[in-house]
C-alpha positions, 0 to 999 in steps of 0.5 A: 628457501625452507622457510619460504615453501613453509610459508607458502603451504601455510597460506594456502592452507589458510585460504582453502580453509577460508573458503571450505564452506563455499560452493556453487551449486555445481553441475546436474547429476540427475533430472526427474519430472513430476506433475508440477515441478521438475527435481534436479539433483546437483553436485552441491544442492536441490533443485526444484523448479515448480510451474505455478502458472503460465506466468510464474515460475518458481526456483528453490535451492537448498545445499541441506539433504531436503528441503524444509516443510515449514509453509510460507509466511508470504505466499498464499496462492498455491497452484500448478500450471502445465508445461512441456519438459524435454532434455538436451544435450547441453540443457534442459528446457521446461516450456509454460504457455508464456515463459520458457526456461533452459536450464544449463547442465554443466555447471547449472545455470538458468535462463528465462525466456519469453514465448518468442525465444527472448531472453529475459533474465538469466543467472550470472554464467561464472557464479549462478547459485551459491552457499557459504555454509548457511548463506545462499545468494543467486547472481544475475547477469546485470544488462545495459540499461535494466532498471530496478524499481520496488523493494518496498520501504525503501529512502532514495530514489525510486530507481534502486540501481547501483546500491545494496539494500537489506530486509530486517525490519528496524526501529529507526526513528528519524531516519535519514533520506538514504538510511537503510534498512528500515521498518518494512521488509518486502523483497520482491523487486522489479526489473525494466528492460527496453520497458518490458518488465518481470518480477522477483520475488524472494522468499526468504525470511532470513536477513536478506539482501539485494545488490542491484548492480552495487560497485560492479557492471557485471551482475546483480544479486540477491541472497539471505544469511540462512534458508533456501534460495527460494525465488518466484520469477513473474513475467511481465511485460506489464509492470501492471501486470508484475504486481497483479500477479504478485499480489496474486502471490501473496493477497490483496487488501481487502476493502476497508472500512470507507471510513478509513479514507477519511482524515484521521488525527493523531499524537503522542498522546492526546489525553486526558479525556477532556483533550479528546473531547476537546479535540473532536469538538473543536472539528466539529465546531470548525467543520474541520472534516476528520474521521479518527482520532487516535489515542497513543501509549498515555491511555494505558495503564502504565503502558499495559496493552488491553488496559484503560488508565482509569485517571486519565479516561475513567468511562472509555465506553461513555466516552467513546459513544459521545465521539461516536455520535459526533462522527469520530470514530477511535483508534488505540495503539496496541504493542507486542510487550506484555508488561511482566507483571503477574500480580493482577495483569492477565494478560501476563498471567494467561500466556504464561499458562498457556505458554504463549511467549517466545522463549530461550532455548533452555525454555525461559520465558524472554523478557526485554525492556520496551514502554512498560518496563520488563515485557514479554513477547507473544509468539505470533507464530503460535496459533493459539497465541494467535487466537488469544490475541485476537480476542483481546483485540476484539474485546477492545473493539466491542468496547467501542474502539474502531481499529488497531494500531500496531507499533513497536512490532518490528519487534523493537525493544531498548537496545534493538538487539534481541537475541537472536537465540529466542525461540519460535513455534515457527507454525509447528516446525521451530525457528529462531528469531532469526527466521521469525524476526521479518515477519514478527509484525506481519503474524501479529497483524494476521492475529488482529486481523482473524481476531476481529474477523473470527470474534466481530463477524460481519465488521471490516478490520481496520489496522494499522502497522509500522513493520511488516513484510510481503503479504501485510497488505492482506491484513493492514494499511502501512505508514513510512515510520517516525519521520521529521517535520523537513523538506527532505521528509516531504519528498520521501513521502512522495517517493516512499508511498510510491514505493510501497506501492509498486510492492504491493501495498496499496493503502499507505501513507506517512505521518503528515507534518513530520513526527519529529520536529515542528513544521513551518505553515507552509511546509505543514500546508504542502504536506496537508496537500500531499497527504490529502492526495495519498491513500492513508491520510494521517496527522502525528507528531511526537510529545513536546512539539507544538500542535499539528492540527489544521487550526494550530498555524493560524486562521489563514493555514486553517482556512488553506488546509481545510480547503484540501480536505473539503476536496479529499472528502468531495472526491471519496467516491474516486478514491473509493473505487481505486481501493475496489480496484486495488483489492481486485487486481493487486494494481495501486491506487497511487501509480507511479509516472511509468506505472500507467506510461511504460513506454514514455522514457521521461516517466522513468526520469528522477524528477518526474518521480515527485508526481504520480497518478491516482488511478488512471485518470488523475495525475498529482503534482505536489509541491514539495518545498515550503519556499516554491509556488510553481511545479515543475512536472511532466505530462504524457501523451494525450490531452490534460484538464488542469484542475483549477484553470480548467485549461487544456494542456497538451501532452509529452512536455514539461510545464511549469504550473503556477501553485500558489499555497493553497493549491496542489497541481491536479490534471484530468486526463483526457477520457477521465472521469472523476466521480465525487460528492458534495463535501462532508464533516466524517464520512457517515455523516447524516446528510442528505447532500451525501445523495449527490453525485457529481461526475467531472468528465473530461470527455475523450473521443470515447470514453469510460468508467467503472464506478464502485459503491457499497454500503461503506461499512459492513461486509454484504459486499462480499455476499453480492451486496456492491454495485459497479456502474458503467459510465461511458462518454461518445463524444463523436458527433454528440456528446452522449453519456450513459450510466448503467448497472453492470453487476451487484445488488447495492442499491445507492441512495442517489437523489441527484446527479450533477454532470460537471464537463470540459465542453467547447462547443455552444449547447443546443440543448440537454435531454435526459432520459428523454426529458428535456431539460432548462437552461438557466442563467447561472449555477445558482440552480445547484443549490436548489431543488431544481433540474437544468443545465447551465453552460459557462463560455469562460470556463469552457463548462457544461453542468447538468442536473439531473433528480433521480425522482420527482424530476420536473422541468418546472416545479420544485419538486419536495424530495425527501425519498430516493428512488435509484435509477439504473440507467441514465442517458444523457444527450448534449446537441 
């Protein structure tokens, strides 16, 4: 009996001291308003509870006697919004203009309401917050039927029910279609109920995860192995509107250079310098359209960042002008390891004297092992590093280079486990690696980033990342890592640009063909298809797989894939606004189904997953097999123009489109506009045929369009220096259309105006800014330096030609100046 009760006080002396460092946060002992938050002090924690504004709510945790003063690394916008406070007998209660929050006294508990008292998200009433020594972890209650969209860079469906998903950013090449985690790290996610959404943004830098309803029924969670339980609550009930204001959180992108939207090439390694010159040629000799091409780690010396091998490229300036005068422009690879040679590299030498690498606690400089052998790290969360890194970046560009790709930032070494002991600047505050291992890549981006801004004024930055974590689209375009040349990676691509995209990172993409592994021609010509219709357009493969550009599969690949390029860059202009739009409201440029049709259940389904829109008014439906010639997909309420049947097809069903190899299924819809251009070899190219713009209208019974033009290139856009038109189409009696200046100074060098329009009614006639205009026979006029219309029965289409000076309804008039016109009114009778 002695030995029993021994055993029984031993086991419970053991499970008390298992669970010693748990805690709740406990009850409120006290509560204190101030101008822009409300302090609670609990059992066990602080509680801060900030209004940032009438939608955003800001909760913070922490079980330590203070909170940190460490900034955050993601959040950029800081500001506070009035609220009404009052104390209950059972809660407390801080009132915004749309959100309401109680916070339960006994134990503390919060739940989130909207201006009509309905609930939209509360904790989980037995577990709330809790700390185990470092770790904290916020629990929420899980409703029927809550979906969870976002979380960034993430394999699997769209929806990310039911699975736990983990932020540290990972080297994982050739990663599998339900591998995690991955490069990025944004954990900001997005949650649809009865389709009314909210936001949450947690930000914690720590190794951190989300359980959104993992082996359990009862709540979701989301924690990090150290920090504060620091979360922003957004309100919806917009998914639109969520993103907006998370990006409002955490920056926007800024415009890139239009150049940037352009097909760019790439692979491990285009060298010597007579392959790229062969390269870029064989484009130009094609009429292949390409903008970039890239050079990867062979053009260094010995994988030394900032250097030339002088073998391989032994004039980089000469060199990068004669690309430049055929329309490439280049970009190189940068990594974070500085090769640890302090014989004759300075790099090396001067952030050993500056002291601008990370280093263990006893203050020896870390080394790990990556391309170049022994390297060292910069410590981005440095400023001075900052600077310094910056200007070597710059002196690369002044060189001719046009932009930065970062790899290898996650920061990946061989054998991945950096010891978690190194030490970081931390802005001022010092951190481990632990803290500072997410956001490694997004301060070496920002180092880019200011380092062109500060030391090239007046250029727009162009880079590129693998690894990043919420707020890297405020310096940087993003592509979903090493990939494999398969079936299944055609359809991540699909979803995971998505992904990004509901996270905020609007300019995104994959390495089209696969990296790893060798496509088949079909497959290779569906992802061509599909990377034409995605905001980053690159093609990358790794060393010792066969070629990946568009002539390497044969005449007939060539002549299918050079047939969707020609098309991405006749739609530049479509593709141009929805960037000006991303960068001013944080909404993506590729959307995904329940994105613009929230209330449309079949939007959320798992198949319609694999189509998307582009902006509003385009809906993409790729094929992603390499066997298939049809796609099955989805059309939402309303009317839709297909593409290449010009058919009208009604909406709320799904249709099974015909999708021969050559074709990706496109569909206007009804009221949409397609602003576009005749097609072009790179986007600065020296044509006249660039001073045409073609609008594609489905007309509605009203409709409308903002279109965005600027110079493409510099940063006068920020000064004034753009010009957003208003395009409306009334198409009840007549059909009329009016262009108009809305705002901006940009003066575009338009000489032409082409009207391309869904039209069944017989035309009586076409005026144009009271000029009427003549009907010709056929769309031969096109070519010509002639103003008509001509009107085709079979194809149910009206196209208008319209000069912008030296119109005449009978003479070919000599145009070689344009002058631009800021109202034209077009009438169709």
């Amino acid at each position: 009996m002695l030995k029993k009760i021994f055993l029984i006080v031993i086991m419970a002396a053991l499970i008390k001291s298992t669970y010693a460092d748990f805690q709740f946060a406990g009850d409120i002992i006290s509560a204190q308003k101030f101008d822009n938050m409300v302090a609670f002090k609990l059992n066990n924690a602080l509680f801060n509870l900030y209004v940032i504004s009438d939608d955003i709510i800001r909760f913070r945790f922490t079980n330590k006697e203070e909170f940190s003063g460490a900034p955050s690394y993601a959040v950029i916008y800081n500001s506070s919004g009035t609220f009404s406070y009052s104390d209950h007998s059972d809660y407390y209660e801080i009132a915004a203009k749309k959100l309401i929050v109680r916070v339960a006294k006994s134990p503390c508990r919060v739940s989130i309401y909207d201006n009509s008292m309905n609930l939209l998200n509360e904790d989980e009433k037995s577990f709330g917050v809790s700390f185990d020594a470092d770790e904290v972890r916020c629990f929420k209650t899980l409703f029927k039927d809550e979906l969870f969209y976002g979380l960034g860079e993430k394999t699997g469906s769209l929806k990310k029910n039911g699975e736990q998903w983990t932020m540290w950013n990972s080297d994982t090449p050739d990663y599998t279609e339900r591998q995690d985690p991955l490069y990025q790290s944004i954990p900001f996610f997005i949650g649809i109920r009865n389709h009314k959404a909210y936001g949450i943004f947690f930000d914690n830098t720590y190794r951190s995860y989300f359980n959104m309803g993992a082996s359990n029924n009862r709540f979701y969670w989301f924690g990090a192995e150290k920090g504060e339980l620091d979360y922003y609550f957004i309100n919806g009930p917009e998914i639109k509107k969520v993103i907006s204001l998370y990006t409002l959180l955490t920056g926007r992108m800024e415009l890139p250079p239009m150049w940037a939207l352009g097909y760019q090439q790439s692979k491990w390694s285009y060298y010597p310098e007579s392959t790229v010159q062969t390269l870029a040629q064989t484009f130009r000799d094609k009429k292949i359209p390409c903008d970039v091409i890239y050079l990867d780690i062979h053009y260094m010396n010995g994988y030394r960042v900032f250097t030339w091998d002088n073998d391989r490229f032994p004039d980089p300036n000469r060199m990068l002008n004669e690309l430049g005068r055929k329309g490439f422009k280049v970009v190189t690879i940068i990594d974070p390891g500085v090769k640890a040679d302090t014989n004759d590299y300075s790099p090396a030498k001067e952030g050993l004297e500056r002291d601008l690498f990370a280093k263990y606690p006893d203050g020896v400089v870390y080394q790990g092992q990556v391309w170049p052998g022994w390297a060292y790290f910069p410590d981005f969360t440095k400023k001075e590093t900052r600077e310094w890194w910056g200007k070597q970046n710059a002196e690369l560009l002044k060189q001719g280079i046009a932009g930065i790709w970062n790899d290898m930032n996650e920061p990946s070494a061989w054998g991945q486990a950096i010891p978690d002991i190194i030490q970081f600047d931390d802005y001022g505050f010092g951190a481990s690696y632990k803290k500072i291992h997410n956001v490694y890549a997004l301060e070496m981006a920002k180092a880019t980033f200011e380092g062109i801004k500060n030391n090239l004024p007046g250029r727009r930055p162009f880079i590129l990342t693998r690894a990043g974590f919420s707020g890297i689209q405020r310096y940087a375009a993003v592509w979903t890592g090493d990939n494999a040349a398969s079936e299944v990676h055609l359809k991540l691509a699909c979803t995971m640009v998505q992904g990004l995209s509901l996270s905020g990172v609007a300019f995104c993409g994959s390495d089209v063909g696969g990296f790893f592994g060798s496509p088949s021609q079909r497959l290779y010509t569906r992802w061509m298809e599909l990377g034409a219709f995605t905001p980053f357009y690159r093609g990358h493969t790794i060393i010792n797989t066969r070629d990946q550009e568009p002539w390497a599969f044969g005449e007939e690949v060539e002549r299918w894939v050079t047939s969707v390029m020609n098309l991405r860059y006749e739609m530049l202009p479509f593709f141009y606004t929805e960037f000006y739009n991303a960068s001013k409201t944080g909404v993506p440029i590729v959307r995904s189904m329940f994105l613009n049709y929230q209330d449309d259940d079949q939007c959320y389904s798992n198949e319609a997953q694999y189509q998307y829109m582009i902006g509003d008014n385009l809906l993409v439906a790729p094929v992603l097999s390499e066997f298939e010639n049809s796609k099955k997909l989805y059309l939402p309420e309303g009317k839709w123009l297909g593409w290449w049947d010009n058919k009208v097809y009604e909406g709320r069903q799904w249709i099974l489109s015909e999708a021969p190899i050559d074709r990706i299924p496109l569909f206007v819809r009804e009221g949409g506009i397609i602003p576009m251009q005749k097609k072009l070899e790179y986007v600065t190219q020296n044509n006249k045929d660039v001073n045409f713009l073609m609008l594609k209208i489905f007309p509605g019974e009203n409709s409308k369009y903002e279109l965005y033009q600027d110079d493409g290139s510099s940063l006068k856009y920020q000064e004034g220096d753009y010009l957003v038109t208003n395009i409306t189409v009334n198409n009840n009696p007549g059909l009329d259309i009016k262009l108009e200046k809305k705002e901006g100074e940009y003066v575009p060098e338009i000489g032409w105006y082409v009207f391309n329009i869904y039209r069944t009614e017989p035309v009586k006639s076409v005026t144009v800014n009271g000029i009427k205009l003549k009907l010709f026979a056929d769309s031969s006029y096109l070519d010509r330096t002639e103003a008509g219309y001509e009107y085709n029965t079979e194809k149910k289409t009206l196209v208008i030609k319209y000069v912008s000076k030296g119109h005449s309804t009978g003479r070919d008039p000599a145009v070689t100046e344009y002058e631009y016109n800021p109202k034209i009114e077009v009438k169709v009778e």
